[in-house]
C-alpha positions as CSV (number, residue, x, y, z in Angstrom):
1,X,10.2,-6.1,-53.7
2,X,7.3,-4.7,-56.0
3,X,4.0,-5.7,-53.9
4,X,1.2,-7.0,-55.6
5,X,-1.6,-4.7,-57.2
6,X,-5.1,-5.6,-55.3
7,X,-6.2,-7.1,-58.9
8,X,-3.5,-9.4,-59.0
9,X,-4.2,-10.5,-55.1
10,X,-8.0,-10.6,-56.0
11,X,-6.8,-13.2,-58.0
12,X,-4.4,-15.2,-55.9
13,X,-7.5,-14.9,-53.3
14,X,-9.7,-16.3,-55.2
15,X,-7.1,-19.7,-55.9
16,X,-6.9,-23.1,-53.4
17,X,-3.4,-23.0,-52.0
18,X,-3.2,-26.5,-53.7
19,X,-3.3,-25.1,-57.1
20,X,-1.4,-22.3,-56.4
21,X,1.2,-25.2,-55.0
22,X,0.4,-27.3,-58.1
23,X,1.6,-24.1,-61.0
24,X,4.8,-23.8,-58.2
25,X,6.0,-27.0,-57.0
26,X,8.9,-24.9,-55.2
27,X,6.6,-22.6,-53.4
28,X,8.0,-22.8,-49.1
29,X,5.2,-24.8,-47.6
30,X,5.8,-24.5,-43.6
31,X,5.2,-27.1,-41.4
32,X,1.6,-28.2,-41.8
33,X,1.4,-28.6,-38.4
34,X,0.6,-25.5,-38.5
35,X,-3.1,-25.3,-39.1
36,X,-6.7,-23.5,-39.8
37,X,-7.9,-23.0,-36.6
38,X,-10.9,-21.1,-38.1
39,X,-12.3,-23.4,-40.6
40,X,-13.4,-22.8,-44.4
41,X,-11.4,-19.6,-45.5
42,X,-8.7,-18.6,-47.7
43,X,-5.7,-16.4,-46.6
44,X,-3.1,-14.5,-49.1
45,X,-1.8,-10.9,-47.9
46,X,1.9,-9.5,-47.1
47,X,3.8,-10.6,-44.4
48,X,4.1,-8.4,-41.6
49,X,6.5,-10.3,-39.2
50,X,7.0,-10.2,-34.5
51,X,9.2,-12.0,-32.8
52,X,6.8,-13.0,-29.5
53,X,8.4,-15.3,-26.9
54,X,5.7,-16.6,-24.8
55,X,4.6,-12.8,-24.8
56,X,2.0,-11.1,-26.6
57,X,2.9,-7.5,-25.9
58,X,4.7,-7.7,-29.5
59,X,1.7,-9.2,-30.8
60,X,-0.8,-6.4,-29.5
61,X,1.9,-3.6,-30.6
62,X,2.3,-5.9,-34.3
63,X,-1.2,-5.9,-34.8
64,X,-1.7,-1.9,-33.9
65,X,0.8,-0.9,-36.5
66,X,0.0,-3.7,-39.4
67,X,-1.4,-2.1,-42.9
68,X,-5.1,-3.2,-43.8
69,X,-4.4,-6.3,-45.8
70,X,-1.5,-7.7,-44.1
71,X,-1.4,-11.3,-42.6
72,X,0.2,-11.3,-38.9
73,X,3.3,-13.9,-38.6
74,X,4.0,-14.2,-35.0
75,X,7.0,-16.5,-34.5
76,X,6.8,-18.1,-30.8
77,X,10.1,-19.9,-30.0
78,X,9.6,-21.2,-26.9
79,X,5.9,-21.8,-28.0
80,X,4.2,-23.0,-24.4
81,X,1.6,-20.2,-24.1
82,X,-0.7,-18.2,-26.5
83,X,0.3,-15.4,-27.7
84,X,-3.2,-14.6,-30.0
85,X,-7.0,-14.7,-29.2
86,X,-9.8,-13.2,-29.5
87,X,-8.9,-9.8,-28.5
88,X,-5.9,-9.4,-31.3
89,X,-7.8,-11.3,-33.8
90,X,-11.0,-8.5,-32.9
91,X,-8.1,-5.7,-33.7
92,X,-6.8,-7.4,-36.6
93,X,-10.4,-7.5,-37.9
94,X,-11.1,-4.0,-36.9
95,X,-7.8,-2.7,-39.3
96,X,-8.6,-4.7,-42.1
97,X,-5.9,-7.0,-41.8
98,X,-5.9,-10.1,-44.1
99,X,-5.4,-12.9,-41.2
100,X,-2.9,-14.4,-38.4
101,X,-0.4,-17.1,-38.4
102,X,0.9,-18.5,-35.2
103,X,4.2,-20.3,-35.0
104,X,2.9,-21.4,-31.6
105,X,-0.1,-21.4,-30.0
106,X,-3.6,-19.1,-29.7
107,X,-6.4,-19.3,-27.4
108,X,-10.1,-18.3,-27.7
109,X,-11.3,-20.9,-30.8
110,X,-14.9,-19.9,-30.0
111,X,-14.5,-16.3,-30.5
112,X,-12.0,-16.4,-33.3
113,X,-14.5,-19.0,-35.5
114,X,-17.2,-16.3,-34.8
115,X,-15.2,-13.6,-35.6
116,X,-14.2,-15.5,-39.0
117,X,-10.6,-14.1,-39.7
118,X,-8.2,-16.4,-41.0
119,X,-6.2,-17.6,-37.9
120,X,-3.4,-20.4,-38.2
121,X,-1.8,-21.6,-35.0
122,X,-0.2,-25.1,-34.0
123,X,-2.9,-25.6,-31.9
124,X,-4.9,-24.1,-29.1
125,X,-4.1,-23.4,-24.9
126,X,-5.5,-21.7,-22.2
127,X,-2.7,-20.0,-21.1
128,X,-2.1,-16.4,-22.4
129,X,2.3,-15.4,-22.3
130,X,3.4,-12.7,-20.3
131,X,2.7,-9.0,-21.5
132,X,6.3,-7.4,-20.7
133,X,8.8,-7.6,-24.4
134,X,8.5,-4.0,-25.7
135,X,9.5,-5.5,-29.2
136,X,6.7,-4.9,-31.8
137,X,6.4,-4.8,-35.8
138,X,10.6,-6.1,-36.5
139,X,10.4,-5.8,-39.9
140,X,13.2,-8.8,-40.2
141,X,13.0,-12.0,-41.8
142,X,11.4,-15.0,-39.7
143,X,11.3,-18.9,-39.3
144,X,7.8,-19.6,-39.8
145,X,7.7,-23.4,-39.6
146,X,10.9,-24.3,-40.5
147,X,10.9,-22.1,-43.7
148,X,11.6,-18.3,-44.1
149,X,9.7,-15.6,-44.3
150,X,10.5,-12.0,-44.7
151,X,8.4,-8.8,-44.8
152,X,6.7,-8.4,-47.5
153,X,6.5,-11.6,-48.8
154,X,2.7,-13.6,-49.5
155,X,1.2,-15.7,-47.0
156,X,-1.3,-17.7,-48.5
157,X,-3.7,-20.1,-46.6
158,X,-6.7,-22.1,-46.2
159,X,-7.9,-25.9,-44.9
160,X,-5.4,-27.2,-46.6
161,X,-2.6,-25.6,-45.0
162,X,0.2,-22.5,-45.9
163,X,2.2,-21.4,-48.3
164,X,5.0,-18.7,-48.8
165,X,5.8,-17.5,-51.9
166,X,7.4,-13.6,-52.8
167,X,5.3,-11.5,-55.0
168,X,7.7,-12.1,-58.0
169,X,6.6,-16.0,-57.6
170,X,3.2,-15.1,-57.5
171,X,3.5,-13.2,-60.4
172,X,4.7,-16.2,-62.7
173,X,2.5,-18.7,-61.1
174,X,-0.7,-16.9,-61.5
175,X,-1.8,-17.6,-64.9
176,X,-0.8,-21.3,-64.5
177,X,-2.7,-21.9,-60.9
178,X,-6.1,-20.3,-63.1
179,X,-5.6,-23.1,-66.0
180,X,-5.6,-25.8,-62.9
181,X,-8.6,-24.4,-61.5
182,X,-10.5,-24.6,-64.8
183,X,-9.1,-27.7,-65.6
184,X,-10.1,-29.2,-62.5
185,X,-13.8,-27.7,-62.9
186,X,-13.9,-28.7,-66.4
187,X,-12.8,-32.6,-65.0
188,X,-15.8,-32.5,-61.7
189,X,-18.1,-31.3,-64.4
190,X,-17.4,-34.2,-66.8
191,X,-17.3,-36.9,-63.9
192,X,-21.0,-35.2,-62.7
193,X,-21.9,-36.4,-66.4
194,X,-20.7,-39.8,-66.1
195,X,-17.2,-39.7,-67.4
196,X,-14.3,-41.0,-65.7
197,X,-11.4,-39.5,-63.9
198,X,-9.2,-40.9,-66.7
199,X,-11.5,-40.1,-69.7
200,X,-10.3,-36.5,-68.3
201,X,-6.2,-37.0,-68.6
202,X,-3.4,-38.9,-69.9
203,X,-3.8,-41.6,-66.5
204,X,-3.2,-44.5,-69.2
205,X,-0.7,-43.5,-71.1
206,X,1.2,-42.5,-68.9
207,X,1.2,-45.2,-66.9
208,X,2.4,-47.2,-69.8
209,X,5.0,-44.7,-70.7
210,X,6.1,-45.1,-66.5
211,X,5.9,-49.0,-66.9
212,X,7.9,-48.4,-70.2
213,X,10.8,-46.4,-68.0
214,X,10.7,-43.2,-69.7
215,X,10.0,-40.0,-68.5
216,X,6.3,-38.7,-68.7
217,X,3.8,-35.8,-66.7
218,X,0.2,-36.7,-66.2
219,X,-1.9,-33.8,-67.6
220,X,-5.6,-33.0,-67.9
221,X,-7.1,-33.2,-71.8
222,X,-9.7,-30.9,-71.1
């Protein structure tokens, strides 16, 4: 798996997950349940994967051995107590590491909003897990979900919700998700200037050629 250059994840940082989705319709979109617990940032790094049932010693041993850049899957399959707060989101921070995604729950919403690294959970509890699995960093291929995961492969992010893709995919998606994003500013700026929505694409014609039975793609004409 050729990981990608920091250029090319300047770029896929810079993209909405939802136009990353819309250039790769086939991109593995986990559960959206699992959701942006720290509000109003964007996520993309290399998976770096921990098993951490109801425990977060793999967690704390995941997060002291992640490269800078990396985003932190920790799969919780029995998923009752946090296994993430504050203190491993403060490490995580501290080593440079790109975010965390939960498949379970975290605790400490407070301090993670202040500390402002991406943080994805299912939701939030009091309750920390045990500190007792010796497991850490597995380096094996996860369920984050309901969809897999392996090391190495993106994790992308933000309000919208998640998406997993491998660096080959992001490669051949990359140039499309840019042309949405400038299409879709070139559209808001046209609507600021009084034009509508479907001055801006094909809306019409293709709903004729839909009505019609016949196959047709709605596309920008900017």
């Amino acid at each position: 798996m050729d990981p990608l250059t920091s250029e090319e994840l300047g770029r896929v940082r810079a993209l909405a997950t939802s136009s990353l989705c819309d250039a790769d319709k086939s991109l593995r979109l986990p559960d959206p349940a699992i959701r942006a617990i720290v509000p109003g940032v964007r996520m993309a790094g290399p998976a770096v994967t921990v098993v951490a049932p109801d425990d977060h010693l793999p967690v704390l041993a995941a997060v002291g051995e992640a490269p800078p850049g990396a985003v932190l899957v920790a799969v919780n399959p029995r998923g009752a107590r946090a296994v993430a707060g504050e203190l491993v989101a403060a490490e995580a921070r501290r080593r440079g590491l790109g975010g965390i995604v939960v498949d379970g729950y975290c605790r400490d919403v407070a301090g993670l909003r202040a500390l402002g690294l991406p943080v994805f959970a299912r939701g939030s509890t009091p309750a920390s897990g045990s500190a007792r699995d010796p497991r850490g960093w597995d380096e094996q291929t996860v369920a984050l979900g309901g969809v897999p995961v392996a090391p190495g492969d993106l994790v992308l992010g933000d309000d919208d919700g998640l998406a997993v893709a491998s660096p080959a995919e992001i490669r051949a998606l990359l140039p499309g998700a840019e042309e949405v994003e400038r299409a879709e500013a070139a559209v808001l700026a046209g609507m600021r200037g009084g034009r509508s929505l479907a001055d801006h694409t094909t809306l019409v014609e293709h709903r004729a050629t839909r009505r019609a039975g016949r196959e047709s793609s709605l596309a920008f004409t900017v």
